[in-house]
C-alpha positions as CSV (number, residue, x, y, z in Angstrom):
1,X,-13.3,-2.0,-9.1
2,X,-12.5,0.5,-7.1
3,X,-9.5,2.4,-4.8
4,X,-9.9,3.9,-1.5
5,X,-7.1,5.7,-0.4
6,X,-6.9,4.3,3.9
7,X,-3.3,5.8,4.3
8,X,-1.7,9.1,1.8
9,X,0.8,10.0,4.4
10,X,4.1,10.0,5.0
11,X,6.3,8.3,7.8
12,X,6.1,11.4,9.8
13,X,2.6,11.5,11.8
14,X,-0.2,13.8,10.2
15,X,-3.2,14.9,11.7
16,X,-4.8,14.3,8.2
17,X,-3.0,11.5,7.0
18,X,-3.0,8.2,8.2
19,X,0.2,5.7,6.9
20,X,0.2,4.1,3.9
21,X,-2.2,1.8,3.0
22,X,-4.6,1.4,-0.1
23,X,-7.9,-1.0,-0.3
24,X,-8.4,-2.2,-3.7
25,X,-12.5,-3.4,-3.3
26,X,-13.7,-5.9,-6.2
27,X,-16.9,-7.7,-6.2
28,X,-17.4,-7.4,-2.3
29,X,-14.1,-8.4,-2.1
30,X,-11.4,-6.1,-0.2
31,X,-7.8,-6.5,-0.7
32,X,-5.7,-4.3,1.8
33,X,-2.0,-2.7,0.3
34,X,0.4,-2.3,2.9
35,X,-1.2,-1.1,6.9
36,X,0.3,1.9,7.7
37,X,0.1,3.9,10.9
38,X,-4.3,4.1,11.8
39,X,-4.7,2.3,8.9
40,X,-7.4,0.8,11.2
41,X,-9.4,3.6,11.5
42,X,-9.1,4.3,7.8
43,X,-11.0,1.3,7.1
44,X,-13.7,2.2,10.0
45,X,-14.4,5.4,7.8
46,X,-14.4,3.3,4.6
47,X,-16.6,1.0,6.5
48,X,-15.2,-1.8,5.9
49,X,-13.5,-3.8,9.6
50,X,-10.6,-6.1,9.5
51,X,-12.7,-8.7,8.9
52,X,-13.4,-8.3,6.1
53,X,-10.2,-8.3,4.3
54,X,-9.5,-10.9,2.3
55,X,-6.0,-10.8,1.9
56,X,-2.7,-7.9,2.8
57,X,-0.5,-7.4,0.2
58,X,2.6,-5.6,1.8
59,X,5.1,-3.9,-0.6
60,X,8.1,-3.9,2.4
61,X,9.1,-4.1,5.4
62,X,9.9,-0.6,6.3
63,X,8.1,0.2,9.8
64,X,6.0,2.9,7.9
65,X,4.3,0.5,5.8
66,X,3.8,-2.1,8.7
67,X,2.8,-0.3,11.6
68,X,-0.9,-1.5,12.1
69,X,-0.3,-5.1,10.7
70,X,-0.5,-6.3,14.6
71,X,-3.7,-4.1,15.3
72,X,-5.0,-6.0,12.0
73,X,-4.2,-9.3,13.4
74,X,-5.5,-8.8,16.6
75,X,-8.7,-7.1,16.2
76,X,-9.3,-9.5,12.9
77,X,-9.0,-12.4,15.8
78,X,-11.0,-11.0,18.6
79,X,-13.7,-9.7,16.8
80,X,-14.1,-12.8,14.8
81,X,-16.7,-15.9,15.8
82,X,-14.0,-17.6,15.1
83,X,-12.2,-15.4,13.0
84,X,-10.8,-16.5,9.4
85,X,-7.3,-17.1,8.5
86,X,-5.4,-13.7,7.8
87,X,-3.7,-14.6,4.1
88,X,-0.6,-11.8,4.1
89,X,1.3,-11.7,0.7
90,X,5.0,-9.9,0.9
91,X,8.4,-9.8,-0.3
92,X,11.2,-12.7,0.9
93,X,11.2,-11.8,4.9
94,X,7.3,-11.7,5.3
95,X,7.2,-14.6,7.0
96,X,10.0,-13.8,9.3
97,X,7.7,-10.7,10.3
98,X,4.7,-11.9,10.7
99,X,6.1,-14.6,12.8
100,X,8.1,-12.2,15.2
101,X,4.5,-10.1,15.4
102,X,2.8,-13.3,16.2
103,X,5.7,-13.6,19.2
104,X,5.1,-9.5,19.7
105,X,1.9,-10.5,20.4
106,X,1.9,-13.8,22.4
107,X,1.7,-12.4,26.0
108,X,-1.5,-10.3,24.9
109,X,-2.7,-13.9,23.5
110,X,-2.6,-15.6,25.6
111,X,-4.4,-13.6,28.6
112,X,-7.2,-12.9,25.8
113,X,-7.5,-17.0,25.5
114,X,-7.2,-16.9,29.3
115,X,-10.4,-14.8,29.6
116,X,-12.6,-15.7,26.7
117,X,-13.3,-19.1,26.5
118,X,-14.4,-19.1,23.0
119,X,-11.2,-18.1,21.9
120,X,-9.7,-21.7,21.4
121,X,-6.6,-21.1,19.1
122,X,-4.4,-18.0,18.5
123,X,-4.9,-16.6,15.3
124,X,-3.7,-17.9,12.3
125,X,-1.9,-15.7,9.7
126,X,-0.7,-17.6,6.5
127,X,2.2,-16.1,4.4
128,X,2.8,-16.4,0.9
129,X,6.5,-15.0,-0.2
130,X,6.9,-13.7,-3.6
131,X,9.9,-12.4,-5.5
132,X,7.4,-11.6,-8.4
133,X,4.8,-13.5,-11.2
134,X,1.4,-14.4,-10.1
135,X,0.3,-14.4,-6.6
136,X,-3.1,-14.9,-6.9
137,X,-6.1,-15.5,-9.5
138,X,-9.5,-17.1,-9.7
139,X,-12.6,-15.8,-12.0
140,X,-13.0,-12.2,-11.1
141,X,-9.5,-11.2,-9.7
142,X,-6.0,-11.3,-10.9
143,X,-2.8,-10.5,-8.5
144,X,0.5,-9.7,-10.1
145,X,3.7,-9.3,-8.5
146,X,7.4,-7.5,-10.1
147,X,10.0,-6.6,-7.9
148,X,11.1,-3.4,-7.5
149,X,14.1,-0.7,-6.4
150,X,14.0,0.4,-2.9
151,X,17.6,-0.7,-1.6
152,X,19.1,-1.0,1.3
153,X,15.5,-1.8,1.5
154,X,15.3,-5.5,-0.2
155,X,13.5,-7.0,-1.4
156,X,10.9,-5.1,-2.6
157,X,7.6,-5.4,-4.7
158,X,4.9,-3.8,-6.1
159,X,1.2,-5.3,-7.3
160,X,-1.2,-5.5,-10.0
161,X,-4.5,-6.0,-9.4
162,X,-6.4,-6.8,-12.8
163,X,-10.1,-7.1,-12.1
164,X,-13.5,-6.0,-13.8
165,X,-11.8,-4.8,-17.1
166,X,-9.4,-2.5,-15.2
167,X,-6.1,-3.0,-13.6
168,X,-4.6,-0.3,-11.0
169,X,-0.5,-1.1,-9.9
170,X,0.6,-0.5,-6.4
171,X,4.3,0.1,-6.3
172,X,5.0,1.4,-3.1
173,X,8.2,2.7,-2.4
174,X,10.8,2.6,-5.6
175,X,12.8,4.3,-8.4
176,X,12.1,3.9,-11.6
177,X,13.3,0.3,-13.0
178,X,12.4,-1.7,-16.1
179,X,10.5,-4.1,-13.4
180,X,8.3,-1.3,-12.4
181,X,7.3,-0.4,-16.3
182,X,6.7,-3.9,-17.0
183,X,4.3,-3.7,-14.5
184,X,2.6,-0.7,-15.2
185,X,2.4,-1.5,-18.9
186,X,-0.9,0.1,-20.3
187,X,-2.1,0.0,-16.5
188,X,-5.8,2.1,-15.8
189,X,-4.9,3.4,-12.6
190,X,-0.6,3.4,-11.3
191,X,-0.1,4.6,-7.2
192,X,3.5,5.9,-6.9
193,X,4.7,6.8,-3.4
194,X,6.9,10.4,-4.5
195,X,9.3,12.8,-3.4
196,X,9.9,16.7,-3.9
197,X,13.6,16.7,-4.0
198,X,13.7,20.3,-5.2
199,X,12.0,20.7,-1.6
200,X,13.7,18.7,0.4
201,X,17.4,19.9,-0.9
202,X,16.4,23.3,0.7
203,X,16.5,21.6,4.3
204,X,20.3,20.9,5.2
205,X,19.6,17.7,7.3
206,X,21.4,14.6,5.5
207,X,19.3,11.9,7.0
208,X,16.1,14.0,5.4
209,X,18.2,14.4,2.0
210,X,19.3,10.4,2.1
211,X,15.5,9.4,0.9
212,X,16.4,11.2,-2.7
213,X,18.3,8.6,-3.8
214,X,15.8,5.5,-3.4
215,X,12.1,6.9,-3.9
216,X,10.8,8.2,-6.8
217,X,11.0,12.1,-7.9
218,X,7.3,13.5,-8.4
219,X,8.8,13.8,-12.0
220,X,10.2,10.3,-11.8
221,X,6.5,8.6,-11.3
222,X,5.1,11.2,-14.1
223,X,7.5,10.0,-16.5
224,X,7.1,6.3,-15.6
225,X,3.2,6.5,-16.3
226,X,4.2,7.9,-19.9
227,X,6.6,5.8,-20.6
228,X,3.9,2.8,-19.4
229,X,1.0,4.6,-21.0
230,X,-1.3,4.7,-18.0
231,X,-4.4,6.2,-17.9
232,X,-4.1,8.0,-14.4
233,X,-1.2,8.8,-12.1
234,X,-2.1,9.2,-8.5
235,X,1.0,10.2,-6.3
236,X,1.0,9.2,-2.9
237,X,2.7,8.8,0.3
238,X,4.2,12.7,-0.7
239,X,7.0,13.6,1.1
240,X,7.3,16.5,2.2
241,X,3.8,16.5,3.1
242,X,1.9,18.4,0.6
243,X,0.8,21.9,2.5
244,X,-3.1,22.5,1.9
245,X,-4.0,24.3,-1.0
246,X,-0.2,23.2,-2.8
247,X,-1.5,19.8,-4.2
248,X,-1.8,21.5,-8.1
249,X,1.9,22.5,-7.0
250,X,2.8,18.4,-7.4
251,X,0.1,17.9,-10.3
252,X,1.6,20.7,-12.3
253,X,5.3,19.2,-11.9
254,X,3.5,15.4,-13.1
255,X,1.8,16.9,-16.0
256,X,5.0,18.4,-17.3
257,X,6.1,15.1,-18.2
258,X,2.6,12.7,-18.9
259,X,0.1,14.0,-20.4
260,X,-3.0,12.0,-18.5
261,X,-4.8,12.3,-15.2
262,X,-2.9,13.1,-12.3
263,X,-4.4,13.0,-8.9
264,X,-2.8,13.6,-5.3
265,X,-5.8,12.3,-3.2
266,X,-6.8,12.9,0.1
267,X,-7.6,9.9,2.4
268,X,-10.8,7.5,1.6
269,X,-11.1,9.2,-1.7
270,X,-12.5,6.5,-3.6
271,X,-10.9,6.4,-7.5
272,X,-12.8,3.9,-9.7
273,X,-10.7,1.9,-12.1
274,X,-11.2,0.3,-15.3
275,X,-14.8,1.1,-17.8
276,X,-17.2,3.5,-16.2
277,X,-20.7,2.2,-14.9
């Protein structure tokens, strides 16, 4: 199994980093996590298209996180022959979403119809609403969901993914909360969207310094991990954006507090997860 990072950025625009968004690939299998802004074009360079995901797992609803979920829809539909069923997975309000997107959407539809003949339905986009437990499992993959601490933001989740004898956790955007452990719990591989309060305090903007209280501290997500007893941290979504050449800045802070890896990737940096081989 393995992790390729299609979005390490934060909500403001990056020339390097796209939005948030993670594909977990399995077996052939790819299994989008959250579609952040050019989350799209992330996947083009992980070459993998939008048709080929087998099912989005979205975290929230913040606009950050959700950007691209109408370019996924859309160019899933058009460039499919006919294209298959998008299966989205989310928090209680998914389906609320995805059916104002679908409305969003409906003038475009319906002048694509218009034109292409072969284009006989609109596309379909089936929800599935969880407030945590499993969401999904067959033979090779397992999906796990725990809810988690973002408010005003609720509700919230974050995933586990156990497949291949290794199990990576997506938690998005949280603070620390027994939930979030529970998940993580002797977890190969845990993605924690973090802050750098010690930087942001420095800027006097309160709506910059509101986003303290309700994500996790870089030292927050370091001492989750230990407490979870995970084998690698990989911080994500930074905010501020790390400045090149300061990413050991973060790592240093997270290995203060857990003694395992610690990574602060770059996008489609691929992390494998569970035995080696």
């Amino acid at each position: 199994m393995d992790l390729v990072m299609t979005g390490t950025g934060s909500p403001l625009p990056s020339p390097d980093r796209a939005g948030p968004s993670q594909l977990v690939q399995v077996g052939g299998r790819n299994l989008l996590i959250d579609c952040g802004r050019g989350c799209l074009m992330r996947l083009a360079g992980a070459a993998t298209g939008p048709a080929a995901i087998e099912r989005l797992l979205l975290t929230h609803l913040h606009s950050d996180h959700i950007t691209d979920v109408n370019d996924l829809v859309t160019t899933r539909w058009i460039t499919g022959f006919p294209a298959a069923p998008l299966p989205v997975v989310g928090p209680v309000g998914t389906a609320a979403f995805i059916a104002d997107t679908l409305t969003m959407l409906g003038r475009d539809i319906g002048w694509r119809m218009a034109h292409h003949d072969d284009l006989e339905a609109p596309p379909v986009v089936p929800v599935q609403e969880t407030a945590g437990g499993l969401v999904f499992e067959d033979d090779v993959v397992r999906i796990v969901a725990a809810p988690t601490e973002h408010r005003p933001v609720h509700p919230t989740v974050g995933y586990r993914i156990e497949a291949e004898g290794g199990s990576v956790v997506l938690a998005g955007d949280t603070i620390p909360c027994p939930a979030l452990d529970e998940l993580c719990a002797g977890a190969d591989v845990y993605v924690q969207t973090v802050i750098r309060d010690d930087l942001i305090r420095q800027v006097p903007v309160a709506r910059l310094n509101d986003v303290i209280d309700y994500h996790s501290s870089v030292i927050d997500a370091a001492q989750t991990a230990a407490r979870a007893g995970v084998g690698t941290l990989v911080l994500n979504h930074c905010v501020p954006t790390p400045a090149p050449g300061t990413e050991g800045e973060w790592i240093a802070i997270a290995a203060e507090h857990f003694d395992g890896e610690v990574l602060l990737p770059a996008d489609l940096d691929r992390i494998h997860v569970g035995p080696a081989g």
